[in-house]
Structures are given as C-alpha cells and as structure tokens.
Biotite code that builds the C-alpha atoms (Angstrom):
import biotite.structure as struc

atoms = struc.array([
    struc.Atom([88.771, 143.325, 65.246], chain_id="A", res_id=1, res_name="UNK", atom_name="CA", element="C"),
    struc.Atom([91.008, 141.154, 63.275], chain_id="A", res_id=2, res_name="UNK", atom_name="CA", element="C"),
    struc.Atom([94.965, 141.233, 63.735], chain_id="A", res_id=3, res_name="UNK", atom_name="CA", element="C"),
    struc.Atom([96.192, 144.148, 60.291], chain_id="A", res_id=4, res_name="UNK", atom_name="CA", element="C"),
    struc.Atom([99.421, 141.545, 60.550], chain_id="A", res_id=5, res_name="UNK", atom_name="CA", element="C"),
    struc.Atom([97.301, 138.400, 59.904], chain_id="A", res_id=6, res_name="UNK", atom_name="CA", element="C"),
    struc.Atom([95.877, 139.853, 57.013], chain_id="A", res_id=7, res_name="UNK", atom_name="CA", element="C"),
    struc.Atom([97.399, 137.943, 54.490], chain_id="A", res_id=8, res_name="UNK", atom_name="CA", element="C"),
    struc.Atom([98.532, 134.556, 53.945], chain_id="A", res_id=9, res_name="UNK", atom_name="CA", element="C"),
    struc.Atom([101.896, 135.462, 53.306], chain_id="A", res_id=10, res_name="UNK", atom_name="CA", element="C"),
    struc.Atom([102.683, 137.768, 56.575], chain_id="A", res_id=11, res_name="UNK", atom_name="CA", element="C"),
    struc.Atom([100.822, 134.957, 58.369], chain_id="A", res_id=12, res_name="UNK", atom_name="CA", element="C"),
    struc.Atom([102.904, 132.247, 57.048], chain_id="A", res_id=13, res_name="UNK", atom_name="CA", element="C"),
    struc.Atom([106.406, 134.706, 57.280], chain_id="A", res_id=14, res_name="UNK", atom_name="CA", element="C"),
    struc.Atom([105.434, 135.454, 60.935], chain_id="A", res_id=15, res_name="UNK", atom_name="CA", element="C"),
    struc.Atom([105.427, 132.004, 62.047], chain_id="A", res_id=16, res_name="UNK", atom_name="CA", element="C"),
    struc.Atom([108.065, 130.137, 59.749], chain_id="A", res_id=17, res_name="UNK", atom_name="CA", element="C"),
    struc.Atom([111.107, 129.105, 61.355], chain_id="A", res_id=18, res_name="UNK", atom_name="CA", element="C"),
    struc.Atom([114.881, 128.975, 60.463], chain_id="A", res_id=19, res_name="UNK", atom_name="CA", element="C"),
    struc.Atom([116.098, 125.361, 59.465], chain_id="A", res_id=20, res_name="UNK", atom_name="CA", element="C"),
    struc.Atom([118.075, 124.448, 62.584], chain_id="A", res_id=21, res_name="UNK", atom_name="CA", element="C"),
    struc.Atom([115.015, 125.144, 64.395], chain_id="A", res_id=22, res_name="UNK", atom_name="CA", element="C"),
    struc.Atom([112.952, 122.870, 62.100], chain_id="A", res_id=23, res_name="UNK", atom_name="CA", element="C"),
    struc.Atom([115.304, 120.389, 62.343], chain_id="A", res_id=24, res_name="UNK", atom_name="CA", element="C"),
    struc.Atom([115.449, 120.322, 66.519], chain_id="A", res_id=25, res_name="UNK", atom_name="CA", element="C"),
    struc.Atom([111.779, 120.381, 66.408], chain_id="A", res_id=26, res_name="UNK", atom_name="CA", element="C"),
    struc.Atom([111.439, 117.768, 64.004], chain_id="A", res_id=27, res_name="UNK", atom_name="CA", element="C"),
    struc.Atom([113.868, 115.241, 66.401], chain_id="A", res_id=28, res_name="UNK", atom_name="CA", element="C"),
    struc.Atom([112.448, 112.961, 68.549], chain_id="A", res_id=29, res_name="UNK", atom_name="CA", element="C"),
    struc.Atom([112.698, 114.273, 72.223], chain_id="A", res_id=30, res_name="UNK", atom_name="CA", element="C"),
    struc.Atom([112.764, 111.641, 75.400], chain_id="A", res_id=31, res_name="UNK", atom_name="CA", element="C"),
    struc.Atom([110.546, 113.398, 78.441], chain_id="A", res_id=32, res_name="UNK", atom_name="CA", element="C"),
    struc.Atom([112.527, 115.564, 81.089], chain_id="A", res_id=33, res_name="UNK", atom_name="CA", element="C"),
    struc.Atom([111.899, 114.686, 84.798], chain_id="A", res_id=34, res_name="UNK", atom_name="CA", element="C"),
    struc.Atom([112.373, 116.757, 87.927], chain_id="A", res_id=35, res_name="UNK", atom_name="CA", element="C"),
    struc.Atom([115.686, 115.992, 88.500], chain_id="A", res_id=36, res_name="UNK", atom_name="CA", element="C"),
    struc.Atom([116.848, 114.569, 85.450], chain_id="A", res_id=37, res_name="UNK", atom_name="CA", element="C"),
    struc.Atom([119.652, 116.563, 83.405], chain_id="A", res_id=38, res_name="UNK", atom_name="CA", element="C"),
    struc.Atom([119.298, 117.217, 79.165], chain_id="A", res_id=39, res_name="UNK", atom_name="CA", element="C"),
    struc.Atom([121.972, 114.827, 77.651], chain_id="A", res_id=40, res_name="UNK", atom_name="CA", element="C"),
    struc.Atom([122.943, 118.064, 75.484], chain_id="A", res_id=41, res_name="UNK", atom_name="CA", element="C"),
    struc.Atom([124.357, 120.014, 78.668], chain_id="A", res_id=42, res_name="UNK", atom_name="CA", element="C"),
    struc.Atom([127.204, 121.651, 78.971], chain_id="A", res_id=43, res_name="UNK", atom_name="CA", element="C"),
    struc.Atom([128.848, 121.565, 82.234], chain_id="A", res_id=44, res_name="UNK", atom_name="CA", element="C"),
    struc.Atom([129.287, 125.376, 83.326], chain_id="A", res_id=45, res_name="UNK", atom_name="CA", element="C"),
    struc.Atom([132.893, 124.895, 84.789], chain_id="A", res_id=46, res_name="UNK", atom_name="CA", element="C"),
    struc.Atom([134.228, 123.551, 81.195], chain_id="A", res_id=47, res_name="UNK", atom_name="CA", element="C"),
    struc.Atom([133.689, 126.487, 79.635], chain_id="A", res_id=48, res_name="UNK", atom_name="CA", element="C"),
    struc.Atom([136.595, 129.477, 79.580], chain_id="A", res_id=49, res_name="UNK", atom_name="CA", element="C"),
    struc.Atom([135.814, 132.516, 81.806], chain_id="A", res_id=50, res_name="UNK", atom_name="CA", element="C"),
    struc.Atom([133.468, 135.305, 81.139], chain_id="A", res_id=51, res_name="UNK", atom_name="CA", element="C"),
    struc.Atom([134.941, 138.661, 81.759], chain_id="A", res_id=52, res_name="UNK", atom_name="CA", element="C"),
    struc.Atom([132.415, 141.836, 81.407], chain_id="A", res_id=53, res_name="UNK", atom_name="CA", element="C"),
    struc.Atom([133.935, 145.416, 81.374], chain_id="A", res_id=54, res_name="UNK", atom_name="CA", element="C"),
    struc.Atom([132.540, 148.412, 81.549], chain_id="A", res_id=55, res_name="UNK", atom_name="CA", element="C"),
    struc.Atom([132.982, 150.337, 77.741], chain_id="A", res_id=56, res_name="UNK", atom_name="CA", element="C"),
])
C-alpha cells in the first residue's frame, strides 16, 4: 500500500522542502566533529542571561 500523502508530486515535494536558512546551513561546507571536539558555533551556557520558569 502506497503512502495517500505521497500521492502527488506536489505534497511530495511540499513535505520535504525546506525553509531557506535551512537550505542555506545545509548547503555550507561542514568540517567533521570528533569525540571531544567542540562546534566553533557554540555558545558558552554561562554567557547567556538566566532562565527563570514560573508556574502560570
């Protein structure tokens, strides 16, 4: 039994397009990521300003 969503081109190709910031990340060339090794991108955790969660 085939997939009703895959049915047509168009739901196919709607299903699996992506915004443009993701194109554009994908589309970047990306250096490998060893155990150990840290993403040039990061964010140190402690730089950022505090989270504070309440209940509503």
């Amino acid at each position: 039994m085939v997939c009703p969503c895959f049915s047509n081109g168009a739901t196919h190709q709607a299903l699996l397009a992506q915004p443009n910031f993701v194109r554009e990340l994908l589309a970047r060339p990306a250096a490998p990521i060893y155990r150990g090794g840290t993403l040039d991108e990061a964010i140190d955790p402690d730089s950022l300003p505090p989270v504070h969660i309440s209940a509503a």
